[in-house]
C-alpha positions in Angstrom: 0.0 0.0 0.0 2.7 2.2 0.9 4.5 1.7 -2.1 1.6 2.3 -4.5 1.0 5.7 -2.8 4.6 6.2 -3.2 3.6 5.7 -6.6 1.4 7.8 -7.1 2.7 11.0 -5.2 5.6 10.7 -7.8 3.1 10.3 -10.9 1.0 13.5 -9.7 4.3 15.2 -8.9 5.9 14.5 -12.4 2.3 15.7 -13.6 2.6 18.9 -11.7 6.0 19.8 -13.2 4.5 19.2 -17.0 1.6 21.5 -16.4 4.0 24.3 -14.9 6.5 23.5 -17.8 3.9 23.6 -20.7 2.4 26.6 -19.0 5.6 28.4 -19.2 6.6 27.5 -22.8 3.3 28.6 -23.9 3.1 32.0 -22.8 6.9 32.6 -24.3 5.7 31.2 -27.8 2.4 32.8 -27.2 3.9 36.5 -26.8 6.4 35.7 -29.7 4.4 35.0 -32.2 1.3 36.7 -31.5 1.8 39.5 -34.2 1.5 37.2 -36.6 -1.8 35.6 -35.6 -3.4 39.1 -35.0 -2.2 39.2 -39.2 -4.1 35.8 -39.8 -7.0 36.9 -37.7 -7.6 40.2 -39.7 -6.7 38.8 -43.2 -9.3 36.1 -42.7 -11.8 38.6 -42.2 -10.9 41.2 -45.0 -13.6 41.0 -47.6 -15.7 39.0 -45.8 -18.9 38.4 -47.8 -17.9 40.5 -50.7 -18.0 38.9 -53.9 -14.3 38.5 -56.0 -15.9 40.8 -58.4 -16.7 43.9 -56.0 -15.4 47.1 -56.4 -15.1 48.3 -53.0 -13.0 44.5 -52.2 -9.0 45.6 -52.8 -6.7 42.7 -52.7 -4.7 42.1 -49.7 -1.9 39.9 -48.4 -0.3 39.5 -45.1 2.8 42.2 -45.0 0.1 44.7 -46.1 -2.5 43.7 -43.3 0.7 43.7 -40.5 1.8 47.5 -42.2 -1.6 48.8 -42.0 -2.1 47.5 -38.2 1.7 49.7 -37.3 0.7 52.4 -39.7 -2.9 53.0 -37.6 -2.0 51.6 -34.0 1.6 51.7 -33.5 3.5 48.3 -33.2 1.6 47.9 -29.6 -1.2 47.2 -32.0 -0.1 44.1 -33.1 -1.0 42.7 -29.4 -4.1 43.8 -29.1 -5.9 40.4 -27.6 -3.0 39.3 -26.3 -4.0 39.3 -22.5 -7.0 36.2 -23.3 -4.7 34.3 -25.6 -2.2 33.8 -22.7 -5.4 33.4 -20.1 -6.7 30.8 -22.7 -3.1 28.6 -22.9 -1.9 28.6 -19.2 -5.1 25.9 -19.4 -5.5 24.8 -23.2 -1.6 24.3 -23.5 -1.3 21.6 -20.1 -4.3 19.6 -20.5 -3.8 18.9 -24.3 -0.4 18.4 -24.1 0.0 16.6 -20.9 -2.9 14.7 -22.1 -2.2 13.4 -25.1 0.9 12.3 -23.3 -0.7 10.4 -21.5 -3.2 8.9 -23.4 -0.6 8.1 -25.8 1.1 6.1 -23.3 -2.3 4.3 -21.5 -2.6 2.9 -25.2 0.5 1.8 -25.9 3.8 1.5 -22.6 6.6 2.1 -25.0 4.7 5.2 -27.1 5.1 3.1 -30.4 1.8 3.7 -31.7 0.8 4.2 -35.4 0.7 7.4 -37.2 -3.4 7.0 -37.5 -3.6 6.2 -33.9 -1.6 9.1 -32.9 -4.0 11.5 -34.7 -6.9 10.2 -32.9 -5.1 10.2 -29.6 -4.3 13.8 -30.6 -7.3 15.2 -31.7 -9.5 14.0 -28.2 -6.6 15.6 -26.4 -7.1 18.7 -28.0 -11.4 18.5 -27.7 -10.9 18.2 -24.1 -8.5 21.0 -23.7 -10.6 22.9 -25.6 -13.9 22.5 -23.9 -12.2 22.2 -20.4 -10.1 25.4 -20.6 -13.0 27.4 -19.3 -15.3 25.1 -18.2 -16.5 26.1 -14.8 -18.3 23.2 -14.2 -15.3 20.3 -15.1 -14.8 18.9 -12.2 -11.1 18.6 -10.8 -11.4 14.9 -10.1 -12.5 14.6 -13.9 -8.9 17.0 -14.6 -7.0 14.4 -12.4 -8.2 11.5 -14.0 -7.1 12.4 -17.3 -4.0 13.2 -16.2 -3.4 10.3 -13.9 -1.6 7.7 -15.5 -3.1 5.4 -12.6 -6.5 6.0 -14.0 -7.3 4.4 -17.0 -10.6 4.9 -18.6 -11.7 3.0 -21.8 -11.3 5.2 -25.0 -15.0 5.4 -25.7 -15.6 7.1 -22.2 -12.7 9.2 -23.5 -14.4 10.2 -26.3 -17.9 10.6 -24.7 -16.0 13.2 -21.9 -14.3 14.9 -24.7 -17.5 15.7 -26.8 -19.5 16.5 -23.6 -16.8 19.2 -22.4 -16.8 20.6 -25.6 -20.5 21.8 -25.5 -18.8 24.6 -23.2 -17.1 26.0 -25.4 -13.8 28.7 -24.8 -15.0 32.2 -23.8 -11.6 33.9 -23.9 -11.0 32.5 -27.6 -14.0 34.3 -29.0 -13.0 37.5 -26.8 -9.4 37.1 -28.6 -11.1 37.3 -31.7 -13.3 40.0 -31.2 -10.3 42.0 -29.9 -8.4 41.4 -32.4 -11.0 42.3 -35.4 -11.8 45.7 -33.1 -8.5 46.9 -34.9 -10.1 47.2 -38.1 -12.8 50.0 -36.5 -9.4 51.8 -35.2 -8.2 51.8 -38.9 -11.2 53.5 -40.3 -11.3 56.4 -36.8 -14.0 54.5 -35.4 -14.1 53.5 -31.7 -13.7 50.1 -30.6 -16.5 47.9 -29.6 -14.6 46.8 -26.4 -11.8 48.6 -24.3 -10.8 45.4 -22.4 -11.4 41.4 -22.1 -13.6 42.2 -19.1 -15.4 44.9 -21.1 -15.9 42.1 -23.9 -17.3 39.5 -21.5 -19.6 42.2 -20.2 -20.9 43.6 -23.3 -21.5 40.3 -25.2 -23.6 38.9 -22.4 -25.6 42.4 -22.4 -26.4 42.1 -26.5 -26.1 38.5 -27.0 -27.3 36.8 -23.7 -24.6 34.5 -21.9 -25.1 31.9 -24.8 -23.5 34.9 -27.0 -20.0 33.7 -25.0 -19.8 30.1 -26.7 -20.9 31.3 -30.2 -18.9 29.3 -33.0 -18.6 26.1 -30.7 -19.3 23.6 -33.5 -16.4 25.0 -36.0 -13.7 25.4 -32.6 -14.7 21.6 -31.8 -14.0 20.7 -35.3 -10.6 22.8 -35.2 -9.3 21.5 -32.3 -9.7 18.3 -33.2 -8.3 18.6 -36.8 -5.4 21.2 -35.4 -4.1 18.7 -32.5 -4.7 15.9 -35.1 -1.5 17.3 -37.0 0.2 19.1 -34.3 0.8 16.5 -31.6 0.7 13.4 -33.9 2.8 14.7 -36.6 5.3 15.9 -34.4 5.8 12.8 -32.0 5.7 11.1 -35.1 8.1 13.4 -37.3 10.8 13.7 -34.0 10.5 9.9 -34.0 11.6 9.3 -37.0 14.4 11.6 -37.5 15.6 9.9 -34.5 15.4 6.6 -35.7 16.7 6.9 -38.8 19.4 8.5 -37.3 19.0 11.7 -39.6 19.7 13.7 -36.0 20.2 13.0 -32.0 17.4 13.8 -29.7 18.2 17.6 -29.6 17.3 21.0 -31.2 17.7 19.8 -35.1 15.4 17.2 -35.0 12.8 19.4 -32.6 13.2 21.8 -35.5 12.2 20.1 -38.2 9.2 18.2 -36.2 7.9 21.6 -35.9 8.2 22.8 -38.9 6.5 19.3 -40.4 3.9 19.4 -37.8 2.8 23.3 -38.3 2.3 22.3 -41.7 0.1 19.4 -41.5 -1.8 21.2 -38.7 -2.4 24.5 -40.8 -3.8 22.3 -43.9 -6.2 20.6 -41.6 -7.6 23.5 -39.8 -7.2 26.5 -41.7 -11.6 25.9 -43.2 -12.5 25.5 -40.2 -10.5 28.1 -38.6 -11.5 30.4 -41.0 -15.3 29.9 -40.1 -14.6 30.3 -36.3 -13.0 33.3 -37.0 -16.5 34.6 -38.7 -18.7 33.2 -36.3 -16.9 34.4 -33.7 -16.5 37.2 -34.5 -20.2 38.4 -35.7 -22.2 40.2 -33.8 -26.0 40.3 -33.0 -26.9 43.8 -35.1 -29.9 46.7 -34.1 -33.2 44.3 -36.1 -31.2 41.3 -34.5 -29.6 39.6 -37.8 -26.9 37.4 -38.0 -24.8 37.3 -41.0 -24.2 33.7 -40.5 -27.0 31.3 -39.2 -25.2 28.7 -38.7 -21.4 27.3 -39.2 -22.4 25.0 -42.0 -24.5 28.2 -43.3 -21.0 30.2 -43.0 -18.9 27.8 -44.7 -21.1 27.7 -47.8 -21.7 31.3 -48.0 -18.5 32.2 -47.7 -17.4 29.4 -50.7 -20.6 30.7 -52.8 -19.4 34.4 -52.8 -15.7 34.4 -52.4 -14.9 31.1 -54.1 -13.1 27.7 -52.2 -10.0 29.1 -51.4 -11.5 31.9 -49.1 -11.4 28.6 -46.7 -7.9 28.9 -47.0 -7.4 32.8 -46.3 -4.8 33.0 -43.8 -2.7 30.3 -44.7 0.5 31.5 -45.1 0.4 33.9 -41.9 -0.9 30.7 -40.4 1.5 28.5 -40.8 4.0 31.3 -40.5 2.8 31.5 -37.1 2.3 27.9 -36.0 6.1 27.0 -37.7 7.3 29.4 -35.0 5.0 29.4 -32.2 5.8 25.1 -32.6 9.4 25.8 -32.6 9.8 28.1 -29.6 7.4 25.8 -27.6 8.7 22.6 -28.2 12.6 23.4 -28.2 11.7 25.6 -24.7 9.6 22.8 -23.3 11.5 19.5 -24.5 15.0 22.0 -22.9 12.6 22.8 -19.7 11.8 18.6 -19.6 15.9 17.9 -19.8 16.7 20.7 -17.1 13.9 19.2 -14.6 15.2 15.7 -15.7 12.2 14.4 -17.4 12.6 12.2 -20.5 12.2 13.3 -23.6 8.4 13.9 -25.0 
């Protein structure tokens, strides 16, 4: 008895050390590369439901959006929304990674699982983080269970807990958004529909009810799924690889090009239904009480009927310019952190 409590003080205590190391790593990659997602964020929306042939719809790219945020706001510009995104990852950033971490070793001791199984094991890593991040409700015993190697529930109760969390959707992403998007009112000399993430919260609950908080659920379920479907998989399974056919050592090169590997597939995966977050998210309830978008399904085939299929793919580049980075920073800090705490290797 003794020496399975033993046990499992050291498992929660190895736990506790991931969370705080994962934390950390994701608020330095967060503030590095958050520039660049403002640029996603605001190229997604420009011309939003104007049709290619428009005359008022000028076309755009990413260095142009980033100039005209400086030109308008002054470099602190490019932060605006910065303050939720870190809120949102000191608890997105643990429980997916530590998760799928875990999960990936429940499933298999040794962590040789295939690439296919990896994705899955990835994606319900990142629904749960997602839904959990600001769930009020989640109970801490559910948190500890997940991340408690000693617990080991059967993967459809895994799935049924990740869909289920998910239904509470992340407040501080769509504040993030809305933040970021209030930039393009600054551009044009208007005011700002919110002077703070507290002003957001308050605001959107006054016009939209406290439903209004966890619009655009369906498309950030789908997201994270797809986006820790090619993040974590591809990147346990890129590093693996590189290792094994000794193309590098267990050190920065092969952490490097994981990354890089792994921001791409991610960005291919998500960037539709990123895109249609984004505009659900970011819509707001107007004076007669229309939406622009009824639905996610309604926004994803409105915005392919007037802007054409690769309006699903607006952002990319900026995207993936920002998850090659944000991927490297985090995983060179954290697997560095992981060796300094002496922790094996992810």
């Amino acid at each position: 008895m003794k020496a399975n409590a033993h046990g499992q003080d050291r498992t929660r205590t190895r736990t506790g050390i991931q969370i705080l190391l994962t934390s950390l790593s994701a608020m330095v990659a967060e503030t590095s590369t958050f520039p660049i997602d403002l640029t996603k964020t605001r190229l997604q929306l420009h011309g939003e439901s104007q049709p290619l042939s428009s005359s008022t719809r000028r076309p755009t790219n990413a260095f142009r959006v980033a100039a005209a945020i400086v030109r308008d706001q002054s470099v602190l510009g490019l932060y605006q929304g910065l303050s939720p995104a870190i809120l949102r990852h000191l608890f997105y950033t643990p429980i997916r990674i530590v998760g799928y971490e875990n999960l990936r070793n429940l499933v298999s001791s040794d962590g040789s699982l295939s690439l296919p199984s990896k994705a899955l094991v990835g994606g319900i890593s990142g629904v749960i983080a997602q839904g959990s991040s600001l769930c009020s409700h989640l109970s801490v015993s559910s948190l500890n269970s997940f991340f408690d190697l000693s617990y080991s529930p059967p993967l459809p109760s895994c799935l049924a807990f990740a869909f289920e969390v998910q239904f509470v959707a992340s407040p501080a992403d769509l504040v993030k958004v809305r933040m970021q998007a209030d930039g393009r009112l600054i551009s044009k000399g208007l005011q700002p529909r919110y002077n703070g993430p507290f002003d957001a919260f308050k605001k959107i609950v006054a016009s939209d009810g406290i439903g209004g908080l966890w619009k655009g659920v369906l498309p950030n379920i789908q997201r994270a799924f797809l986006v820790n479907m090619g993040e974590l998989a591809c990147y346990d399974h890129a590093k693996r690889f590189v290792i094994n056919n000794q193309i590098s050592d267990d050190n920065i090169y092969a952490h490097t090009l994981a990354s890089i590997m792994s921001g791409l597939s991610a960005t291919t995966l998500s960037c539709p239904a990123d895109v249609v977050k984004t505009r659900m998210m970011n819509q707001a309830v107007g004076k007669e009480g229309n939406l622009m978008y009824k639905s996610s399904y309604n926004c994803l085939v409105k915005t392919v009927k007037i802007e054409g299929l690769t309006a699903l793919w607006k952002g990319f580049f900026p995207t993936w310019a920002r998850l090659g980075p944000w991927q490297f920073v985090f995983w060179v800090s954290y697997e560095k952190f992981r060796h300094i705490s002496g922790l094996s290797s992810f």
